[in-house]
TIMARDREN-41130 format. One record per residue: x, y, z of N, C-alpha, C in turn. Coordinates in steps of 0.2 Angstrom, whole numbers, always signed. Layout:
FIMI   n.X   n.Y   n.Z  ca.X  ca.Y  ca.Z   c.X   c.Y   c.Z
FIMI     X     Y     Z     X     Y     Z     X     Y     Z
...
% end
This chain:
FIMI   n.X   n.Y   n.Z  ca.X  ca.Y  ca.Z   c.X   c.Y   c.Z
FIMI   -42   +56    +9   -40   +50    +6   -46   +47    +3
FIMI   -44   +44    -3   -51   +40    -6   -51   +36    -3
FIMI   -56   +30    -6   -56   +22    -5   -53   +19    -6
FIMI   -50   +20   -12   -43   +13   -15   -39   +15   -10
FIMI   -35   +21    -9   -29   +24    -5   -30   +21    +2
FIMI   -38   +20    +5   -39   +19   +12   -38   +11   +13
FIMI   -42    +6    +7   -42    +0    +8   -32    -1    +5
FIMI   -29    +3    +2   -21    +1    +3   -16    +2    +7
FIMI   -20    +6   +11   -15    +8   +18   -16    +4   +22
FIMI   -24    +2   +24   -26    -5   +29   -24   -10   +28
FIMI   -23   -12   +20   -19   -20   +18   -13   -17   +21
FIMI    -6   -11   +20    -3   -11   +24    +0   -11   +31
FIMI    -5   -10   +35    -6   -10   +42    -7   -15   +44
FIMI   -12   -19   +41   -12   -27   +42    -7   -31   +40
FIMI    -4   -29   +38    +4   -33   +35    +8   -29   +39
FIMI    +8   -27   +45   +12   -26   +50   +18   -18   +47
FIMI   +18   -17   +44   +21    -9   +41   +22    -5   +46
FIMI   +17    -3   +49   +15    +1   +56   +20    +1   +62
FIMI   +22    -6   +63   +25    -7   +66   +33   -10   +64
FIMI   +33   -10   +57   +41   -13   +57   +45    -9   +56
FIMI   +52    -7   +57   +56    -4   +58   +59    -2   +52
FIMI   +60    +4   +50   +63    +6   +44   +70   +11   +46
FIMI   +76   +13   +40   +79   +18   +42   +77   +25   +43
FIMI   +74   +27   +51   +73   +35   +50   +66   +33   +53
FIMI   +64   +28   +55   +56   +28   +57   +55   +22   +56
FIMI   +45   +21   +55   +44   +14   +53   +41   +15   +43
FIMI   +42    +7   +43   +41    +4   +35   +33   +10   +34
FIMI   +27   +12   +35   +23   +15   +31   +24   +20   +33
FIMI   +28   +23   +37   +28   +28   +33   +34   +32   +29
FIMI   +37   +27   +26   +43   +29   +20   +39   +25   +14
FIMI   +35   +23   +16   +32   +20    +9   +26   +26    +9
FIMI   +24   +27   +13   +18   +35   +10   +23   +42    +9
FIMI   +29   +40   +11   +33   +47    +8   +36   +45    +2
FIMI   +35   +39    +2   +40   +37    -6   +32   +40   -12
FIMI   +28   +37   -11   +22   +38   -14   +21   +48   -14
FIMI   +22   +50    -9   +19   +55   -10   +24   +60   -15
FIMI   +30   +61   -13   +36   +61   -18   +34   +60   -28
FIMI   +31   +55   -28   +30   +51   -34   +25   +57   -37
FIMI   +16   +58   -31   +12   +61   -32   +16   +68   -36
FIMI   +17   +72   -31   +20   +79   -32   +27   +79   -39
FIMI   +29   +76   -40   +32   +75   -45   +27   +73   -54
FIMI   +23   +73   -52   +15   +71   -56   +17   +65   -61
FIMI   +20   +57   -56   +19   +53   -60   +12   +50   -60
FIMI   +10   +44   -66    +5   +39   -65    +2   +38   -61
FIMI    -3   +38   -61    -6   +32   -52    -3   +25   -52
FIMI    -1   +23   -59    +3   +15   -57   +11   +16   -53
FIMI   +13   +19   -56   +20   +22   -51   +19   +24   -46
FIMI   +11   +26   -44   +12   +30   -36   +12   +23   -34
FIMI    +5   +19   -35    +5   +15   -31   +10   +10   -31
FIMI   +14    +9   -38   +22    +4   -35   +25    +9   -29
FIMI   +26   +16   -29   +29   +17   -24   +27   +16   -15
FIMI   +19   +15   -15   +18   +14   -11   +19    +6    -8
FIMI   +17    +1   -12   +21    -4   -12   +29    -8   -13
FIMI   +33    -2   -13   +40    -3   -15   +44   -10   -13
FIMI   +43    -9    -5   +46   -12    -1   +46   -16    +1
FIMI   +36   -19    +0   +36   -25    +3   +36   -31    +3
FIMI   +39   -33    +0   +42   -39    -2   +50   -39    +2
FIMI   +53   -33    +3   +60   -36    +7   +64   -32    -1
FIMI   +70   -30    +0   +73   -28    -5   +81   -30    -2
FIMI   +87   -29    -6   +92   -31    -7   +95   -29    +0
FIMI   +94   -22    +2   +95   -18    +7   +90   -18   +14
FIMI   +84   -21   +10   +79   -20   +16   +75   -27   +16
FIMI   +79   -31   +20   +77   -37   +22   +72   -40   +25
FIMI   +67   -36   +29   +63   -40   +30   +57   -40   +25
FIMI   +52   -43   +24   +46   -43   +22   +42   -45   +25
FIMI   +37   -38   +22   +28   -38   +26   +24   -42   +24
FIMI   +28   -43   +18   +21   -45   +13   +26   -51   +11
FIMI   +22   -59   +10   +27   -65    +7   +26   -65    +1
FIMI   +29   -65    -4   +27   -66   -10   +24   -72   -11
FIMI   +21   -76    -9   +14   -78   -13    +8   -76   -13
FIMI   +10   -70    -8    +2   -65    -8    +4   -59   -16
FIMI    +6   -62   -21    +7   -55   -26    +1   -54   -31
FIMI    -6   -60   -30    -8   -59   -32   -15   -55   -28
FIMI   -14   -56   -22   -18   -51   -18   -15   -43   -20
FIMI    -8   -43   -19    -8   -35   -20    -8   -34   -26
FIMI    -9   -37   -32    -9   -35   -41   -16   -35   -40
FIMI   -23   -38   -36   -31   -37   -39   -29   -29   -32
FIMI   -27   -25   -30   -26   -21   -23   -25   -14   -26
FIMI   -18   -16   -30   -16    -8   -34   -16   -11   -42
FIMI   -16   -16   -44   -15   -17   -54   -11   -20   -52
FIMI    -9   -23   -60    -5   -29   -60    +2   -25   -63
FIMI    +3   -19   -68    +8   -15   -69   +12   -12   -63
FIMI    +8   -10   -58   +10    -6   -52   +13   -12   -46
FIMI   +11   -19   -46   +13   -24   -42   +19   -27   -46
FIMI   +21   -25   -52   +25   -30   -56   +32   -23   -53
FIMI   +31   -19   -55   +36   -14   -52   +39   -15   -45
FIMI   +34   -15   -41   +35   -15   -36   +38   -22   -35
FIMI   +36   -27   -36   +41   -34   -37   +49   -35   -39
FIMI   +47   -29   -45   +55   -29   -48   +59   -27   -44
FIMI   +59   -19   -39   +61   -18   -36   +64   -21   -32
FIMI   +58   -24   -26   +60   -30   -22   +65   -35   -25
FIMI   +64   -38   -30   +71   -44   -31   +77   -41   -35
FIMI   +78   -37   -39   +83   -34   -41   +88   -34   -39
FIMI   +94   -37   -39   +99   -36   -36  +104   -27   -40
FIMI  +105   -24   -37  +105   -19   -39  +110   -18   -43
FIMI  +118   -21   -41  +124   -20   -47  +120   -22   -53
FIMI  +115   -27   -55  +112   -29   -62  +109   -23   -63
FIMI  +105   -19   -61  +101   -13   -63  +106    -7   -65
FIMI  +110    -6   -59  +114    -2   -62  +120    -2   -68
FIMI  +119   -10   -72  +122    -9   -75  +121    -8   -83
FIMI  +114    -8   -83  +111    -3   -87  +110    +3   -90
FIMI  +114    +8   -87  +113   +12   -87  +121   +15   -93
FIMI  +116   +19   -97  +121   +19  -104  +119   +16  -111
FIMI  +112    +9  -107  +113    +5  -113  +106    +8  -115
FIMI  +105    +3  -125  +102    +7  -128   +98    +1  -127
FIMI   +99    -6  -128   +97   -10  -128   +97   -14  -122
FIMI   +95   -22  -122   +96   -29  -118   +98   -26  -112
FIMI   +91   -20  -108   +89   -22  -105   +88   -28  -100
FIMI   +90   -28   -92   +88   -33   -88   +91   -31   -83
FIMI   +89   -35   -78   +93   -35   -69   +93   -43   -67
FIMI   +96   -45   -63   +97   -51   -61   +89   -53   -56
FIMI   +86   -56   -54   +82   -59   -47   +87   -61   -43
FIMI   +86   -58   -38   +92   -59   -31   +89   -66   -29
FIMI   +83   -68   -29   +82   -74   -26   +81   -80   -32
FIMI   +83   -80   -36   +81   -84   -40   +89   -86   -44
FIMI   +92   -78   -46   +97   -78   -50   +94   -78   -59
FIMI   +87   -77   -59   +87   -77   -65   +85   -71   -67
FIMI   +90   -69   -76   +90   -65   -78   +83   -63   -83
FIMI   +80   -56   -79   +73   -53   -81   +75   -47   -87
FIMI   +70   -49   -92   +72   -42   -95   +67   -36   -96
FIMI   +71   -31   -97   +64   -24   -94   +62   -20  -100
FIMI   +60   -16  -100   +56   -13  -105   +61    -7  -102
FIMI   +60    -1  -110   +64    +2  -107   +58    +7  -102
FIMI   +52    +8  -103   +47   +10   -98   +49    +7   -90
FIMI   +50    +1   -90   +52    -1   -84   +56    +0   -83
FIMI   +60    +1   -85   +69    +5   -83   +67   +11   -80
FIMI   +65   +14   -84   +62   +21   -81   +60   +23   -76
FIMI   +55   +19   -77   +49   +19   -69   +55   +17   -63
FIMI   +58   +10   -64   +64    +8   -58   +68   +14   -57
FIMI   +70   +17   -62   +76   +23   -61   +71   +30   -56
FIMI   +64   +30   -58   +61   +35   -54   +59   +31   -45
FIMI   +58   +29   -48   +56   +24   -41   +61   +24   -36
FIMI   +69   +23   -38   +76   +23   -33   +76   +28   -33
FIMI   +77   +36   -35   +76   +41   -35   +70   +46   -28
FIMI   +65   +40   -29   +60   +43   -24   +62   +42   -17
FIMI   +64   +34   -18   +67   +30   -12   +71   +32    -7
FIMI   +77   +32   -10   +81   +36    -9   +80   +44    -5
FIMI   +78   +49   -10   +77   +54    -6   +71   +56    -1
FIMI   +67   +51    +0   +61   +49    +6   +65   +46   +12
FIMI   +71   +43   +11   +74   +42   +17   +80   +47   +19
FIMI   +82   +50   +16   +86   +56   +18   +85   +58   +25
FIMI   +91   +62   +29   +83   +62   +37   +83   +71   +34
FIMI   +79   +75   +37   +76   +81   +35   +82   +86   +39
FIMI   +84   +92   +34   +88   +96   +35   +94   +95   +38
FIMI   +99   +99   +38  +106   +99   +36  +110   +98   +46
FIMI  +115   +96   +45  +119   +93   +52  +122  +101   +53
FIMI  +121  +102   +60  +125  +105   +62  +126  +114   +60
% end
């Protein structure tokens, strides 16, 4: 692991990840498999690192949060401001808004679950969100077939 990658997994430890409970395991390490997924698929380093931040803010489905959001400016100088704004999205998005993008060409947006205000995306950012649930998702599947 390099430096950046060392000092972002210790910001995650220290924010309690190690220990919080996830489906299938604990929160770091479904955020180092979301991220490593991301790798191996050869996205961006800004992608990998939202995936490795995906989570922590609390998401529609995954309620707790490691990290409060008044720390975003600590994790945007940690991984970029691109990479923390993803990851943010992710986190408030309530998700029927997201998916109901899907088809359009235009007016892009998702709802803020905690706010109720409508954000609107780029289609880059649609993108990235579309790759992002995609990693998610299949990082938590549990490994190999029942029975």
């Amino acid at each position: 692991m390099g430096e950046g990658l060392d000092r972002r997994i210790g910001f995650l430890r220290a924010a309690g990840t190690a220990a919080l409970g996830h489906p299938g395991g604990l929160l770091l390490d479904h955020l180092l498999g979301t991220r490593e997924l991301l790798l191996r698929w050869g996205e961006r380093p800004a992608l990998c690192d939202a995936g490795l931040f995906h989570s922590v803010y609390g998401t529609e489905h995954f309620l707790p949060s490691a990290v409060p959001l008044r720390m975003r400016e600590e994790v945007a100088a940690l991984i970029g401001t691109e990479a923390e704004g993803l990851a943010w999205l992710f986190c408030v998005l309530d998700r029927q808004s997201f998916d109901e993008n899907v088809g359009r060409a235009n007016g892009l947006r998702v709802r803020d679950r905690l706010s109720g205000q409508w954000l609107p995306l780029t289609h880059g950012q649609f993108s990235d969100l579309v790759t992002l649930t995609f990693a998610n998702t299949l990082e938590a599947l549990p490994l190999g077939c029942p029975g």
